[in-house]
PyMOL CGO cylinders between C-alpha atoms (Angstrom):
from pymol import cmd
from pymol.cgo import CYLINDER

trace = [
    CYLINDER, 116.26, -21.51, -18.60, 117.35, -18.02, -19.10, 0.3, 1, 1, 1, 1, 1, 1,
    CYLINDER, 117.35, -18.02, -19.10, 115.28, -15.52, -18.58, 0.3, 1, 1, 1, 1, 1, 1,
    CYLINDER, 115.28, -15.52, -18.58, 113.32, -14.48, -22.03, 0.3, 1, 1, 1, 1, 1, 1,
    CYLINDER, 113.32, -14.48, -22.03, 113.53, -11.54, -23.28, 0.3, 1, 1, 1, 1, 1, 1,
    CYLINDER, 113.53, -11.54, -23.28, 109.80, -8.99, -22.81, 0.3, 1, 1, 1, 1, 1, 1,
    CYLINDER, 109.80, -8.99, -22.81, 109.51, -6.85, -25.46, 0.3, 1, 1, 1, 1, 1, 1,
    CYLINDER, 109.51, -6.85, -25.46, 106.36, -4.92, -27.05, 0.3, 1, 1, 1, 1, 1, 1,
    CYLINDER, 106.36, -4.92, -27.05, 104.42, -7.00, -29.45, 0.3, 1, 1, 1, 1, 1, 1,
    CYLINDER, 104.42, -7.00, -29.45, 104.47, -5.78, -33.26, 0.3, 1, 1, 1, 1, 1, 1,
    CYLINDER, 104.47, -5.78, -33.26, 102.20, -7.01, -36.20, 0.3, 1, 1, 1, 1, 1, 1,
    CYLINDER, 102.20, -7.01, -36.20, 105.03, -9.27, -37.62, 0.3, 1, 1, 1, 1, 1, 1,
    CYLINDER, 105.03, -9.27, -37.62, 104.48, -11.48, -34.58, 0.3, 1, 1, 1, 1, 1, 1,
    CYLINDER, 104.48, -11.48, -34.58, 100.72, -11.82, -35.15, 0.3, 1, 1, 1, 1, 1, 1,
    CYLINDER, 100.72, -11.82, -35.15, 101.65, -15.31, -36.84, 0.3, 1, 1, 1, 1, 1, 1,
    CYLINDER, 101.65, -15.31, -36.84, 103.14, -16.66, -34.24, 0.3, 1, 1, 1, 1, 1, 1,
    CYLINDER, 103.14, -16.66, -34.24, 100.92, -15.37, -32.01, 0.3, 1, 1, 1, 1, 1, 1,
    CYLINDER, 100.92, -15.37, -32.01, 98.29, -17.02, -33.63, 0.3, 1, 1, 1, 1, 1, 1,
    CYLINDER, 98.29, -17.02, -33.63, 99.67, -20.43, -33.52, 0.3, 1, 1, 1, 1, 1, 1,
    CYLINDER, 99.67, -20.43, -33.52, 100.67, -20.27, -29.79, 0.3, 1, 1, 1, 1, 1, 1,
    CYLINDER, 100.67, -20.27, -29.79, 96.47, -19.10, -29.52, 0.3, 1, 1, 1, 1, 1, 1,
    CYLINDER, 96.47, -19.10, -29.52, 94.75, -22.06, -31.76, 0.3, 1, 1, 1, 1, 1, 1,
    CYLINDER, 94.75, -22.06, -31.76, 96.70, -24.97, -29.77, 0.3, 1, 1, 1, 1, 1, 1,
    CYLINDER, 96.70, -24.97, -29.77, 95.14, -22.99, -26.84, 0.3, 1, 1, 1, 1, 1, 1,
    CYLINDER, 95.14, -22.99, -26.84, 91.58, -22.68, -28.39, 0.3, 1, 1, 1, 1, 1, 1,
    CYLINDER, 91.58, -22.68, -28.39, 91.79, -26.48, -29.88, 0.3, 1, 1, 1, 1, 1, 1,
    CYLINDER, 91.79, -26.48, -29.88, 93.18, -28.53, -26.35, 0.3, 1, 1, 1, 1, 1, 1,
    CYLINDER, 93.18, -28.53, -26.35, 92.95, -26.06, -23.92, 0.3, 1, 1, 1, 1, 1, 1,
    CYLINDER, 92.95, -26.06, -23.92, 90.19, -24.34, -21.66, 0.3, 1, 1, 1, 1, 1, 1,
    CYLINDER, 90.19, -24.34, -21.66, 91.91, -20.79, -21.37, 0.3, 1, 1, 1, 1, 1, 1,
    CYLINDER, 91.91, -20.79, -21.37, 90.30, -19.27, -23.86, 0.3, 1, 1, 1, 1, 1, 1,
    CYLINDER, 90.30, -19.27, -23.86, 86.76, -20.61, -24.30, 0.3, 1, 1, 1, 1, 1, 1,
    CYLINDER, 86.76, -20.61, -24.30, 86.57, -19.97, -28.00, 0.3, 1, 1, 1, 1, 1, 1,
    CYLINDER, 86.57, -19.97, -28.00, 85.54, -23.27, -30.20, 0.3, 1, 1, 1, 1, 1, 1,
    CYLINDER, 85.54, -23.27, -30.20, 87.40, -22.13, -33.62, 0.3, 1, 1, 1, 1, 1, 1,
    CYLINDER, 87.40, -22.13, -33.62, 91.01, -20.13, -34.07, 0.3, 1, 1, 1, 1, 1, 1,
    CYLINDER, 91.01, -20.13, -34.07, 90.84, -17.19, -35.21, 0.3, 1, 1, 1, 1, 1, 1,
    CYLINDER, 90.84, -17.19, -35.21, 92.82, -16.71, -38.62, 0.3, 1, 1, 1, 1, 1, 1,
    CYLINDER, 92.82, -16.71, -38.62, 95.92, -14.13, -38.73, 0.3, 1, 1, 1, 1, 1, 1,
    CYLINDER, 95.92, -14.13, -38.73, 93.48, -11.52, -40.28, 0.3, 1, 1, 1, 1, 1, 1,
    CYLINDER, 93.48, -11.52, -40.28, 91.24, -11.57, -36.68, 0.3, 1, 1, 1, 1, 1, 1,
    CYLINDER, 91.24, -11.57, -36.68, 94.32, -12.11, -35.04, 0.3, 1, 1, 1, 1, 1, 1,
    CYLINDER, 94.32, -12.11, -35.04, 95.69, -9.03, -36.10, 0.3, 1, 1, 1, 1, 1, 1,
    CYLINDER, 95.69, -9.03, -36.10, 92.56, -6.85, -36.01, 0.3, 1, 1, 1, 1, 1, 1,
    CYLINDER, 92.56, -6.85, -36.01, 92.32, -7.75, -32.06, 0.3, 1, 1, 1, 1, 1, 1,
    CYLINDER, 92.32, -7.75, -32.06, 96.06, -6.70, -31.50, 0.3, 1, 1, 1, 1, 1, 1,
    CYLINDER, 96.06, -6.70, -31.50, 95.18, -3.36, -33.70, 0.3, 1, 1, 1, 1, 1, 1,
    CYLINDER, 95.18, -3.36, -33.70, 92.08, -2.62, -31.23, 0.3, 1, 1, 1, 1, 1, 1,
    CYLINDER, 92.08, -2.62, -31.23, 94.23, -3.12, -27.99, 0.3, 1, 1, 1, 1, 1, 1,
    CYLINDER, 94.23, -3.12, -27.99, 96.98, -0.65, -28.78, 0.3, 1, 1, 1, 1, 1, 1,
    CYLINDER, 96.98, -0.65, -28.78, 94.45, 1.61, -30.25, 0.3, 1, 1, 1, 1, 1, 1,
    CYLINDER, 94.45, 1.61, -30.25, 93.28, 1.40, -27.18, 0.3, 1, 1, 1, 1, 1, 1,
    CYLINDER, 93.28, 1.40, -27.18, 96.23, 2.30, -25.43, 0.3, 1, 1, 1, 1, 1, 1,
    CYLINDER, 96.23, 2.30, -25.43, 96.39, -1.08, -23.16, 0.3, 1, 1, 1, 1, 1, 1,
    CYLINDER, 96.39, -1.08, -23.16, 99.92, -2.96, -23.53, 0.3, 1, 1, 1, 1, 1, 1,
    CYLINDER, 99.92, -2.96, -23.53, 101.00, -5.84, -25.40, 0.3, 1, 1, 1, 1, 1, 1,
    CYLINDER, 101.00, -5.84, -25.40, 103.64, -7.79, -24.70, 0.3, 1, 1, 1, 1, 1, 1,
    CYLINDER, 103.64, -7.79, -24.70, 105.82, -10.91, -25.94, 0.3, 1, 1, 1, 1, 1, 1,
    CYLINDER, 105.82, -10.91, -25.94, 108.71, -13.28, -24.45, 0.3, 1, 1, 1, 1, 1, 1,
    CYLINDER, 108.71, -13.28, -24.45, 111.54, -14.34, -26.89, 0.3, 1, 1, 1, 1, 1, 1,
    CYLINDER, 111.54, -14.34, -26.89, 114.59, -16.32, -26.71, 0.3, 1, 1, 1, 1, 1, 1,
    CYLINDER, 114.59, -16.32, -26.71, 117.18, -16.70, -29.76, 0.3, 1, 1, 1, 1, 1, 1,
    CYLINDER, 117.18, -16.70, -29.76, 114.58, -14.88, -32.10, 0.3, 1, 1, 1, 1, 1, 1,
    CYLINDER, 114.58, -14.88, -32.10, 111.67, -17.53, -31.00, 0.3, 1, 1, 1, 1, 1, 1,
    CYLINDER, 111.67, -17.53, -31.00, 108.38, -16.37, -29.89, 0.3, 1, 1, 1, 1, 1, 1,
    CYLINDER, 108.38, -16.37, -29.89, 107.30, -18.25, -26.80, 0.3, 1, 1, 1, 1, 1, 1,
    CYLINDER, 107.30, -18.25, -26.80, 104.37, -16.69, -25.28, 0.3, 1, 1, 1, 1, 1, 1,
    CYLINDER, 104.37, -16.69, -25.28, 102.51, -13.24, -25.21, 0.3, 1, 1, 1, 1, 1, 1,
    CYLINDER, 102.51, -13.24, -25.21, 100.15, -11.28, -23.26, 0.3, 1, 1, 1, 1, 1, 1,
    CYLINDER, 100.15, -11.28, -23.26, 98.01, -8.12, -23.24, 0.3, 1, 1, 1, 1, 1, 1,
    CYLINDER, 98.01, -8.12, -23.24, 95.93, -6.00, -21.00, 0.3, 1, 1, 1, 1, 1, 1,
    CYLINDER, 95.93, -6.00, -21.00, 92.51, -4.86, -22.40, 0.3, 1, 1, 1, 1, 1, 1,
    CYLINDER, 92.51, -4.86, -22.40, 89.49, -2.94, -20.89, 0.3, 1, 1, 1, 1, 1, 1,
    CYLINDER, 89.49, -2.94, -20.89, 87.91, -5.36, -18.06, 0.3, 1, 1, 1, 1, 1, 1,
    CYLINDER, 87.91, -5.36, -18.06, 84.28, -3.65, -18.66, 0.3, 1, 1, 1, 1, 1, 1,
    CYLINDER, 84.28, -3.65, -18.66, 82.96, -1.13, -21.25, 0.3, 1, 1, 1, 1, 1, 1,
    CYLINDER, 82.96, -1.13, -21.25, 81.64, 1.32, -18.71, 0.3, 1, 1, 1, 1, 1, 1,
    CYLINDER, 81.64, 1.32, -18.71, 83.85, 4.23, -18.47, 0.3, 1, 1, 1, 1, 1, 1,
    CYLINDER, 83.85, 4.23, -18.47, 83.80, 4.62, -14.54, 0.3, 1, 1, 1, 1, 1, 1,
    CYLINDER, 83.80, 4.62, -14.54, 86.46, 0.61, -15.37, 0.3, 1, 1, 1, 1, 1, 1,
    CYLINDER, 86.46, 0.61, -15.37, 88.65, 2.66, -16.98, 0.3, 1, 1, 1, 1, 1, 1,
    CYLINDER, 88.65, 2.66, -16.98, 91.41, 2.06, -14.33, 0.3, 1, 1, 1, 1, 1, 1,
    CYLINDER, 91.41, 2.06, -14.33, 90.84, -2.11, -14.75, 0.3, 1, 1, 1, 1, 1, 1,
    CYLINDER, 90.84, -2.11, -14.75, 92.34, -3.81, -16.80, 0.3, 1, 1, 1, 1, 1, 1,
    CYLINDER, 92.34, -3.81, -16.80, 91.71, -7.63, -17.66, 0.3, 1, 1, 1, 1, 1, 1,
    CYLINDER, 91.71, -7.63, -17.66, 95.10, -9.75, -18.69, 0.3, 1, 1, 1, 1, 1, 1,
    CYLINDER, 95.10, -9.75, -18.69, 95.49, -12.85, -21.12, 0.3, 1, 1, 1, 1, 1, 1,
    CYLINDER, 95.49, -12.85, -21.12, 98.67, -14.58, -21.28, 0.3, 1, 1, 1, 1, 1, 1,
    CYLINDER, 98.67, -14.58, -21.28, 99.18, -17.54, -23.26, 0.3, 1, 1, 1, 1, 1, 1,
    CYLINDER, 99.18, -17.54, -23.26, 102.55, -19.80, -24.05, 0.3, 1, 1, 1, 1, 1, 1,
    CYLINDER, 102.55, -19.80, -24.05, 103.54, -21.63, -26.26, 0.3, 1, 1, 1, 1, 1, 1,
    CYLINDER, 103.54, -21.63, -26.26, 102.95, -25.68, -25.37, 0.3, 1, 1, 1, 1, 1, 1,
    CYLINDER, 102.95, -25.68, -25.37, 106.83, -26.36, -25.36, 0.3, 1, 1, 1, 1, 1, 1,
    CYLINDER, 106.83, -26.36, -25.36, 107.51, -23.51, -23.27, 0.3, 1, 1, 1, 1, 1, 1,
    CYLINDER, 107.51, -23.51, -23.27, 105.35, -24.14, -20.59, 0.3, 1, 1, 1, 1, 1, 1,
    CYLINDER, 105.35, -24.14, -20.59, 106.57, -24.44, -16.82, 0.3, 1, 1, 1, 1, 1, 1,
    CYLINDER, 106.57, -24.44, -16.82, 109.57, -22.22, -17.67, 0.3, 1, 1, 1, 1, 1, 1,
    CYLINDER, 109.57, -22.22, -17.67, 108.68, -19.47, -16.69, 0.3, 1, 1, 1, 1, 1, 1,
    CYLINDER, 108.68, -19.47, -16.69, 107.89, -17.20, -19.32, 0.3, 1, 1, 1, 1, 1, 1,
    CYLINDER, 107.89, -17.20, -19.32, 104.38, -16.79, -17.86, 0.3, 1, 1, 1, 1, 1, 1,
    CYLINDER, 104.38, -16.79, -17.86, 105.54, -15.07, -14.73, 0.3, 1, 1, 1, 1, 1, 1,
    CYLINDER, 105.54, -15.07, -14.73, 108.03, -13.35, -16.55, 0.3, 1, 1, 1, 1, 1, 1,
    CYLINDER, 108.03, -13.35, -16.55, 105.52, -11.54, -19.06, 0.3, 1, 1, 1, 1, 1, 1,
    CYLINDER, 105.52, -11.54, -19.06, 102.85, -10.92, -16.40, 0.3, 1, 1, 1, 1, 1, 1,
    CYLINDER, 102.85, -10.92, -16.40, 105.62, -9.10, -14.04, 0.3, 1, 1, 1, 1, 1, 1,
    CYLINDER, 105.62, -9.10, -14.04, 106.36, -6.92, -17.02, 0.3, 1, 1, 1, 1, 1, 1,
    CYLINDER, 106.36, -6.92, -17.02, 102.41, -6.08, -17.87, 0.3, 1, 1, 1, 1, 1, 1,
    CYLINDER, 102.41, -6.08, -17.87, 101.95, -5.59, -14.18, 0.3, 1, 1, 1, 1, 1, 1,
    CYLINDER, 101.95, -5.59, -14.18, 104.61, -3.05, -14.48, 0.3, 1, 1, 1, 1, 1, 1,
    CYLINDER, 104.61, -3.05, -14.48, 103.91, -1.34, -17.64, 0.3, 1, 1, 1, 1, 1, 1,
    CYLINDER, 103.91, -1.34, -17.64, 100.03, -1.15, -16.38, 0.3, 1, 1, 1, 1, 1, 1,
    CYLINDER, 100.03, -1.15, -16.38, 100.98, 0.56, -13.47, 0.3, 1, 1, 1, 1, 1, 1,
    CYLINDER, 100.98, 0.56, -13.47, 103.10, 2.94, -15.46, 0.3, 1, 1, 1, 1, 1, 1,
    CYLINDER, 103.10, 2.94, -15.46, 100.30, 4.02, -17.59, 0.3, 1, 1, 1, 1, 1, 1,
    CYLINDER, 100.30, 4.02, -17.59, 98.43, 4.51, -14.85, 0.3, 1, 1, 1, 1, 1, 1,
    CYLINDER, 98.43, 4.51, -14.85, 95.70, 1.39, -14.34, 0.3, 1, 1, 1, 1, 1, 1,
    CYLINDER, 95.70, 1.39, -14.34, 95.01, 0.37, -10.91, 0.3, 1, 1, 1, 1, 1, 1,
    CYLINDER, 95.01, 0.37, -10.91, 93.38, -2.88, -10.66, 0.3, 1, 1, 1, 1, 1, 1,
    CYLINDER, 93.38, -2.88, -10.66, 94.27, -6.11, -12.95, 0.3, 1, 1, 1, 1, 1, 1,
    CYLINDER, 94.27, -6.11, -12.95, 91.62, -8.75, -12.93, 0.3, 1, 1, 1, 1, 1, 1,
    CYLINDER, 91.62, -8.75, -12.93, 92.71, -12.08, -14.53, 0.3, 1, 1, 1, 1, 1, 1,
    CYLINDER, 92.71, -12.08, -14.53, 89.54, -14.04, -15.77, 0.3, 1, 1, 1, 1, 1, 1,
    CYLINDER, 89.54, -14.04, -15.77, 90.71, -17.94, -15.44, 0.3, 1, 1, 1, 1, 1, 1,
    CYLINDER, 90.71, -17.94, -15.44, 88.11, -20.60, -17.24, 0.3, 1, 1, 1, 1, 1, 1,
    CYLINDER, 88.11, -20.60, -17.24, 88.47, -23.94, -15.65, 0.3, 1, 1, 1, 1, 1, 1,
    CYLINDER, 88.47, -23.94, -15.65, 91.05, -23.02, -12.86, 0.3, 1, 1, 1, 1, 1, 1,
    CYLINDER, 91.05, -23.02, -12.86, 90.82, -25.62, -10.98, 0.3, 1, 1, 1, 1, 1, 1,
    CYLINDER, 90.82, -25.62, -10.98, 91.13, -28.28, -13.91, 0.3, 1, 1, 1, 1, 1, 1,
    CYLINDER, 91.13, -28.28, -13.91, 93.21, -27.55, -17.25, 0.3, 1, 1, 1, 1, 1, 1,
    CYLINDER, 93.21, -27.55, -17.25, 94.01, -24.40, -16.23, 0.3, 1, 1, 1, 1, 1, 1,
    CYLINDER, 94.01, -24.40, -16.23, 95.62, -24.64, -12.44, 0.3, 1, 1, 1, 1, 1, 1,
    CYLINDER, 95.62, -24.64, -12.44, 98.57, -23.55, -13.78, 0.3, 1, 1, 1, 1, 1, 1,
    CYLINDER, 98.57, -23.55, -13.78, 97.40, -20.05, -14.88, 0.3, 1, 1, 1, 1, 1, 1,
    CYLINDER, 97.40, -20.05, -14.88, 95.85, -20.06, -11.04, 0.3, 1, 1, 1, 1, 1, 1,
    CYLINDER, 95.85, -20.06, -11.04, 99.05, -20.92, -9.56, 0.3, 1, 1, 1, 1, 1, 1,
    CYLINDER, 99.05, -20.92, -9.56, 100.58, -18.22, -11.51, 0.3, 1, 1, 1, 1, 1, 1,
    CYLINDER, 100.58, -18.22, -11.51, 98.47, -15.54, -10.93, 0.3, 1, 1, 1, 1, 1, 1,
    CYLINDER, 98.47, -15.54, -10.93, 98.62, -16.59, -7.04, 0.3, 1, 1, 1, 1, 1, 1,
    CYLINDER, 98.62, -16.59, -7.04, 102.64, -16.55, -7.00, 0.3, 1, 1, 1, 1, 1, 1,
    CYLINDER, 102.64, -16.55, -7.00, 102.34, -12.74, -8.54, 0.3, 1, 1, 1, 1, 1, 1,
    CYLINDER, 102.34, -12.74, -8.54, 100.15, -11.43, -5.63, 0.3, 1, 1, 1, 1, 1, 1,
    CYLINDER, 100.15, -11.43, -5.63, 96.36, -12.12, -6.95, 0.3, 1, 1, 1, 1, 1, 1,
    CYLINDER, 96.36, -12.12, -6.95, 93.87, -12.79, -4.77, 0.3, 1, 1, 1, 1, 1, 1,
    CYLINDER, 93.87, -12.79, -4.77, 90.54, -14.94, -6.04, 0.3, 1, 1, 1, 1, 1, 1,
    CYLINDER, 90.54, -14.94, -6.04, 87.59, -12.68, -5.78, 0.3, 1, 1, 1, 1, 1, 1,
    CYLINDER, 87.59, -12.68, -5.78, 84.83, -15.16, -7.00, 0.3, 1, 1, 1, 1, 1, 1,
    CYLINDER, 84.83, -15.16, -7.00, 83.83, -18.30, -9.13, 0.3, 1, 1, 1, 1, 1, 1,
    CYLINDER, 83.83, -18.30, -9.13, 81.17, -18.51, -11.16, 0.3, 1, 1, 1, 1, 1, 1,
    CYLINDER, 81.17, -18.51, -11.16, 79.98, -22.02, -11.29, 0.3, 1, 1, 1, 1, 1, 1,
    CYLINDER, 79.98, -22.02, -11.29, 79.47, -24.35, -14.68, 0.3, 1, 1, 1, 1, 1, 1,
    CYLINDER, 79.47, -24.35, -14.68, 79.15, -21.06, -17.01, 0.3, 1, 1, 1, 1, 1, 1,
    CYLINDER, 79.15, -21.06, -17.01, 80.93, -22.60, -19.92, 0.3, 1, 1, 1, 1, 1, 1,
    CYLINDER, 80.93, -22.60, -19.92, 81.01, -25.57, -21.83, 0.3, 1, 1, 1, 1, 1, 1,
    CYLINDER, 81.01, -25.57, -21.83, 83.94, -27.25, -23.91, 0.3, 1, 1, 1, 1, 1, 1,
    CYLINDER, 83.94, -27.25, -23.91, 85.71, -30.10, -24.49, 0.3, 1, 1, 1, 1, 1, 1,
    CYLINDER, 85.71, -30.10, -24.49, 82.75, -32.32, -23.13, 0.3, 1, 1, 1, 1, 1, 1,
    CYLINDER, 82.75, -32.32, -23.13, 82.55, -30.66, -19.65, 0.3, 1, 1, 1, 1, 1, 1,
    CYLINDER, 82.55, -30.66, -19.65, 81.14, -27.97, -17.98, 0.3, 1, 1, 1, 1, 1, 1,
    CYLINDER, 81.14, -27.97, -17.98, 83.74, -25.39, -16.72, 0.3, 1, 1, 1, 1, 1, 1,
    CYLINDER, 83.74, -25.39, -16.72, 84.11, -22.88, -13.51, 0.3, 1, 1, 1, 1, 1, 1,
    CYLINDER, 84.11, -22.88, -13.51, 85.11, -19.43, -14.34, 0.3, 1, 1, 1, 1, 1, 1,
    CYLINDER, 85.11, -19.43, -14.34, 87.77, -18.04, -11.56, 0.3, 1, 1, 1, 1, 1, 1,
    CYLINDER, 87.77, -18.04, -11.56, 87.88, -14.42, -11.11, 0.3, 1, 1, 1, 1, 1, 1,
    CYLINDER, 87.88, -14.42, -11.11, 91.06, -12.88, -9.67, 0.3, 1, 1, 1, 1, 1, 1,
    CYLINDER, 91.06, -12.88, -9.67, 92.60, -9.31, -8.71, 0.3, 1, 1, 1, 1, 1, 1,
    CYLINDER, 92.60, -9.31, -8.71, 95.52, -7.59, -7.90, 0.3, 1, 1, 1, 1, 1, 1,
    CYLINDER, 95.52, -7.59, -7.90, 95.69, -3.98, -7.10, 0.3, 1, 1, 1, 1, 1, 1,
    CYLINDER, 95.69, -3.98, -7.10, 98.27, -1.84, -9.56, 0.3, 1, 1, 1, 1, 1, 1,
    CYLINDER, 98.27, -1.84, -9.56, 100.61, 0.82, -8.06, 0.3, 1, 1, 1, 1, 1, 1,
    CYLINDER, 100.61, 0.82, -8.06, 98.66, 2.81, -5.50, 0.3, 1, 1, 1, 1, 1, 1,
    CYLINDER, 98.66, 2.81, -5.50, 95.13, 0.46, -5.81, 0.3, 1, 1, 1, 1, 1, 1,
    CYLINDER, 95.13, 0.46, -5.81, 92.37, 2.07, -4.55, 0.3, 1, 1, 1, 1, 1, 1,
    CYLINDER, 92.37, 2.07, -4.55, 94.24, 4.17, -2.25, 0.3, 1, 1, 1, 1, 1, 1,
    CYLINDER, 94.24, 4.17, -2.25, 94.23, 7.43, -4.11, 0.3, 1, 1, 1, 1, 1, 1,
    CYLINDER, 94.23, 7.43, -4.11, 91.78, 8.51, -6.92, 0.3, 1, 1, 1, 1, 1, 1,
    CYLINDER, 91.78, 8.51, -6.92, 92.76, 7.41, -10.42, 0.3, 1, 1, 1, 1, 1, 1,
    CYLINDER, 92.76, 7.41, -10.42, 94.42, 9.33, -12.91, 0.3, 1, 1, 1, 1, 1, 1,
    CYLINDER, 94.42, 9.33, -12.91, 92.54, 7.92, -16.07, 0.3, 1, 1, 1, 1, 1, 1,
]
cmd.load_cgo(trace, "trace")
């Protein structure tokens, strides 16, 4: 596969993006919502993360949407400001070809250029359904900070939540900017 191309999300994507999110919400356990959203929710969340001033990013190839991913406040508290949280889905017939690592490389990068200094990736079920988001976080440099046991329920099962961080340009070596 070539690589896809990263580009800033805009609101005529929010379609797309909300199909490649309901197959995740209806068979998978990365997002632990029960229902997809519509396009109208869809499109108010993507409004309230560049209001926000956090990133959002999607992978094309030959005009297709494959995947997407954002960066979003990790806690409300202002003294988080520096950490972020990512999401990154893809879509189902683009998985394992690397478009994941390719879009979190880029929102590692542009979160370091706006300044944020840690990136904690919040994984439901990582060691089931959802190894491959673990792998992928691992192969960009995350380390797992915590699991909190049988918090969530879907599908049937009981789920582990996996907790995971990676420091952002100078970590926690100098004082943040933000």
């Amino acid at each position: 596969m070539t690589t896809p191309s990263i580009r800033p999300a805009v609101a005529a994507d929010i379609p797309a993006i909300t199909t490649i999110y309901a197959h995740a919400v209806l068979h998978g356990t990365a997002s632990w919502e029960l229902d997809p959203p519509d396009e109208a929710e869809m499109l108010r969340r993507f409004k309230a993360i560049a209001a926000g001033g956090y990133p959002y990013l999607i992978a094309e190839e030959a005009g297709r949407l494959l995947g997407y991913a954002y960066a979003g406040a990790y806690r409300p508290r202002p003294a988080y400001r520096s950490t972020v949280e990512n999401s990154i889905y893809i879509a189902p017939d683009s998985q394992g070809r690397g478009v994941g690592g390719a879009l979190l490389d880029a929102l590692m990068q542009e979160c370091t250029r706006r300044g944020f200094r840690q990136m904690i990736a919040v994984i439901g079920d990582g060691t089931g359904a959802s190894l491959g988001s673990r792998r992928l976080h691992e192969r960009a440099g995350f380390r797992l900070i915590g699991v909190a046991e049988k918090v969530g329920f879907k599908h049937g099962r009981w789920l582990d939540q996996m907790l995971m961080q990676k420091d952002l340009g100078e970590g926690d070596r100098t004082p943040p900017s933000l």
